[in-house]
N, C-alpha and C positions, 0 to 999 in steps of 0.2 A: 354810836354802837362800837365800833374802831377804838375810842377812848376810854371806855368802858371796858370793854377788853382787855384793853393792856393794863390798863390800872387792876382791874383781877386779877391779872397771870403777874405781876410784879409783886402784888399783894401774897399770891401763892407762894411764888418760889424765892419771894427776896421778906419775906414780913417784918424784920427789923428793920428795913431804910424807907430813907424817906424821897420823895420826890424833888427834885433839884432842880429839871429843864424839861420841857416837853417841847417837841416843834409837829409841825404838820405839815407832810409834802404832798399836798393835793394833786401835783401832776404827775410824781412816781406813785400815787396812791398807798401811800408811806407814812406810819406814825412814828415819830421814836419817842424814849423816854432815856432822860437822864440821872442816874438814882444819887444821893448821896454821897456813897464811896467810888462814884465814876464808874458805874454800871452802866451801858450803851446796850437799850432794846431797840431793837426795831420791828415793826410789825406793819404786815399789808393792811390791804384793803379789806380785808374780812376781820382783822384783831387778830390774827394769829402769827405771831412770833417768826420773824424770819433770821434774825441773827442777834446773839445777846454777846459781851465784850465786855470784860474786867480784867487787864494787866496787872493788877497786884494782887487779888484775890483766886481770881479763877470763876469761873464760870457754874454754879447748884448741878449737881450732877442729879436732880430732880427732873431737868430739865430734858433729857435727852437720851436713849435704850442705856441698860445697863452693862450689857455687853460693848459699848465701845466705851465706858468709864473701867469695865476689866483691862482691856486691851492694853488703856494707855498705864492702868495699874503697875499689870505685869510687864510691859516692854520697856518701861520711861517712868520710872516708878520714883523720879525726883522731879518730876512734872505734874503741870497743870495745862487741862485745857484753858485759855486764854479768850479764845473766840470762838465760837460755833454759830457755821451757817445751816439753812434746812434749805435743801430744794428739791426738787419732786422726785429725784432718781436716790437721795441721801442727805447725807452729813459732810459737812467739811468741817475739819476742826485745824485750829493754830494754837500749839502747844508752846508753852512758856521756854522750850529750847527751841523756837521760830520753826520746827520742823510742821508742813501741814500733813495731815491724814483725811484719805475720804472714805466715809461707811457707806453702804446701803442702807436703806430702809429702816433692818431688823440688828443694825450695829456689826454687820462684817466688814471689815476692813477690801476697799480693793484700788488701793493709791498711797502713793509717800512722796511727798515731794519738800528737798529743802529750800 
């Protein structure tokens, strides 16, 4: 199910690449996937996406509210997200100038840290 998962939400949001690595962390309850162009998902124990990671590309801004894809727009607008985590209170994101930003939920900003 967990496999399954992730190979759909990779499929959605990545559909030109291809699969390169997959590993299975059964004691963090952990899948990840390795794409192609060094795309890093990671996803729990249910299949759902805990953190995706691409240093030369950037991260599908499919992937996560649109309001925090405006933010880094307009504040950092020769930037890329890099890395985006999810966890239950929000977003952390690592932008391509190493600076992180944390959203809530609904993509408002309430953190900056370099």
């Amino acid at each position: 199910m967990v496999i399954q998962s992730g190979y759909g939400y990779s499929c959605n949001h990545y559909p030109l690449r291809k699969f390169a690595e997959k590993n299975n962390n059964s004691k963090q309850f952990k899948y990840e996937l390795t794409l192609d162009d060094g795309t890093l998902l990671n996803f729990n124990d249910k299949g759902e996406w805990t953190m995706a990671t691409n240093i030369v590309e950037g991260v599908p801004t499919s992937i996560y509210p649109s309001a925090i894809n405006h933010f880094v727009d307009s504040c950092f607008p020769k930037t890329k997200i890099v890395t985006i985590t999810i966890k239950s209170d929000g977003y952390v994101v690592v932008l391509s100038n190493t600076l992180n930003v944390k959203f809530n939920n609904e993509g408002l900003i309430y953190g900056l840290n370099n």
